[in-house]
C-alpha positions as CSV (number, residue, x, y, z in Angstrom):
1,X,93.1,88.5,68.4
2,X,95.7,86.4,69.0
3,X,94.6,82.8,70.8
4,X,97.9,82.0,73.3
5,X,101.2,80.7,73.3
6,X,102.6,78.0,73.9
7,X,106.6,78.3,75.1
8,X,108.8,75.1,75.9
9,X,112.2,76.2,77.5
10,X,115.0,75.6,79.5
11,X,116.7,78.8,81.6
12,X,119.7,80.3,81.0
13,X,123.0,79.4,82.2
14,X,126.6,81.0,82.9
15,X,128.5,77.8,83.2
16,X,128.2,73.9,82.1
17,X,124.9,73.5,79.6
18,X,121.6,74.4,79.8
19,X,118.5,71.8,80.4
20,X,117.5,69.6,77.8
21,X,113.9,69.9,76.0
22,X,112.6,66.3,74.5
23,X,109.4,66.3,72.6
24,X,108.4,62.6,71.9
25,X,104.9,60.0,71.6
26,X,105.4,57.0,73.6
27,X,106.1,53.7,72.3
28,X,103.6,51.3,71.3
29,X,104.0,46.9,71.4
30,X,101.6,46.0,69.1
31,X,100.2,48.8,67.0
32,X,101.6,52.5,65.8
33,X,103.3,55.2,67.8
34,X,101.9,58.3,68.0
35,X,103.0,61.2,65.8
36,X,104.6,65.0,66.7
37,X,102.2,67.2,64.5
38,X,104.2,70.6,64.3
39,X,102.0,73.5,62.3
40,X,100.9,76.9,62.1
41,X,97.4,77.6,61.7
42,X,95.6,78.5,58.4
43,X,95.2,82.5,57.1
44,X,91.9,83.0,55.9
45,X,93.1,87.0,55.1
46,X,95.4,88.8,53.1
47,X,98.1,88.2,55.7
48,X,100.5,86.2,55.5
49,X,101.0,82.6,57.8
50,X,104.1,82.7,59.9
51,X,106.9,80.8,59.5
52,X,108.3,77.5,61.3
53,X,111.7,77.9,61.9
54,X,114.2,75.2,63.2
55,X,117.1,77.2,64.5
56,X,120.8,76.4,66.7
57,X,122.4,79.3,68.3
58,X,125.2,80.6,67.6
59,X,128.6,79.3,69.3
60,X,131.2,82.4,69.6
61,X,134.2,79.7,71.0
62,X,133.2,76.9,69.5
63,X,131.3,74.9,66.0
64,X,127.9,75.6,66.0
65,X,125.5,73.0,66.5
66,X,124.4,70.2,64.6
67,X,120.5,70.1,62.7
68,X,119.9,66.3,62.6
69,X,116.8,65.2,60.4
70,X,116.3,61.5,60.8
71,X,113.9,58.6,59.8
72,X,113.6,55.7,61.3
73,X,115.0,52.2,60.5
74,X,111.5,49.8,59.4
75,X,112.2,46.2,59.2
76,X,110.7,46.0,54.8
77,X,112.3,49.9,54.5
78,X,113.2,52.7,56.3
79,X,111.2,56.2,56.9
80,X,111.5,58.4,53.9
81,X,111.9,62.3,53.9
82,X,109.8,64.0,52.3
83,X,110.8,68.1,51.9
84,X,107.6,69.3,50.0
85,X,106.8,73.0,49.5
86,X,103.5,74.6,49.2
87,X,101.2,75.4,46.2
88,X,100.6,78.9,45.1
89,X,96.9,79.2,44.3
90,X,97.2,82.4,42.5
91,X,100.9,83.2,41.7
92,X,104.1,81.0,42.1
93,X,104.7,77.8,43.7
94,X,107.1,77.3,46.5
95,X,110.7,77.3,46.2
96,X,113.3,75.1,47.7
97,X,116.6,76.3,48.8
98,X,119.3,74.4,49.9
99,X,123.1,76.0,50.7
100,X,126.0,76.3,52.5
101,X,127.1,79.3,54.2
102,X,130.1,81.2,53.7
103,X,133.4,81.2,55.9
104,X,134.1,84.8,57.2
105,X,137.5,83.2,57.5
106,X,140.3,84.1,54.7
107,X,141.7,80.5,55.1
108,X,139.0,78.7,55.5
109,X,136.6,77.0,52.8
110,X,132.9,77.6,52.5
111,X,130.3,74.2,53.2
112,X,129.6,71.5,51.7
113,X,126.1,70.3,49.8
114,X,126.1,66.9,49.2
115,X,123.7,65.1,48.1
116,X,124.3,61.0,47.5
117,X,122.8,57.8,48.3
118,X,124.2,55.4,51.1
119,X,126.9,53.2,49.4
120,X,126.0,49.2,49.8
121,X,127.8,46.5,50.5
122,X,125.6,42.8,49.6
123,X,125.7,40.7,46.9
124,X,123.1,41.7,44.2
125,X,122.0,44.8,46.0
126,X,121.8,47.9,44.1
127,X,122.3,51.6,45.7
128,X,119.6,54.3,45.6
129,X,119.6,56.7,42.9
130,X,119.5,60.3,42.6
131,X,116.7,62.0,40.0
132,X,116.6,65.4,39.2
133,X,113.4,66.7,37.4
134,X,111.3,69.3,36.5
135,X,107.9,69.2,36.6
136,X,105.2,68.6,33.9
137,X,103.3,71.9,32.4
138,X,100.3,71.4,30.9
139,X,101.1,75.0,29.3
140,X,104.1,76.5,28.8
141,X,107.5,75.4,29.4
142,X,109.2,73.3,32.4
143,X,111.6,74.0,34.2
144,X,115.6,73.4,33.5
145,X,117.8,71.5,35.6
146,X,121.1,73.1,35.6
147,X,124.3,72.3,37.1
148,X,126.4,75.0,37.3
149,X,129.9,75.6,39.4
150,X,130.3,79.5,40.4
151,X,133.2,81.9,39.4
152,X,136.8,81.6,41.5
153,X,139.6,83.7,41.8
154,X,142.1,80.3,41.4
155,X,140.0,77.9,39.3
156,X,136.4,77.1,38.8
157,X,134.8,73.4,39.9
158,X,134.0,71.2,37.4
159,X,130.3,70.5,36.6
């Protein structure tokens, strides 16, 4: 039995944009604001929990839109992100996938991953670093890291 929904929506419009949705805790002068807990409810059966899914539409005239994940700026540090996936209790772990898409356009490149920390530009500052690693195993292998650049038609990337 399902419990309810919930919808949050702006109508449909032919011309100009449609409304604006804004989900946001208020601010707070001398302690913390409040947080936005998004989350699907726990499975207690062989089914599976559904999905969370961030989404833009498509734009047939236009770029599509922009997904913007953002911390904010602290006055010791900024917020970090943190993109953790879930544990598998009885068979694998999550996986993470990150990727451009392809350009259905024969002059046109596909995306770009990049992944980098901000440059800096004080005296005896140092800029982030990036780590790639594999977990421990406490029997069997880890994992690889691997670097690889795909096949072309011209010339492959370097790695």
């Amino acid at each position: 039995m399902d419990t309810g929904d919930l919808l949050v929506s702006t109508g449909d419009t032919t011309f100009e944009e449609t409304g604006y949705t804004n989900m946001t805790t208020g601010k707070n002068l001398r302690g913390a604001s409040g947080e936005v807990h998004i989350s699907t409810g726990s499975s207690y059966t062989s089914r599976n929990s559904d999905n969370i899914k961030i989404e833009n539409s498509n734009n047939n005239v236009g770029p599509g839109g922009r997904l913007i994940i953002k911390t904010g700026s602290g006055l010791t540090s900024g917020g970090d992100i943190t993109i953790e996936g879930g544990t598998g209790f009885t068979k694998k772990g999550s996986s993470i996938i990150t990727k451009s898409r392809d350009s259905t356009s024969g002059t046109s490149n596909t995306g770009i991953v990049s992944i980098g920390p901000s440059s800096v530009s004080y005296d005896d500052v140092s800029s982030g670093r990036i780590d790639l690693t594999t977990g421990n195993a406490t029997d069997g292998d880890s994992g690889n890291v691997l670097v690889n650049s795909s096949n072309a038609q011209a010339q492959a990337g370097n790695t």
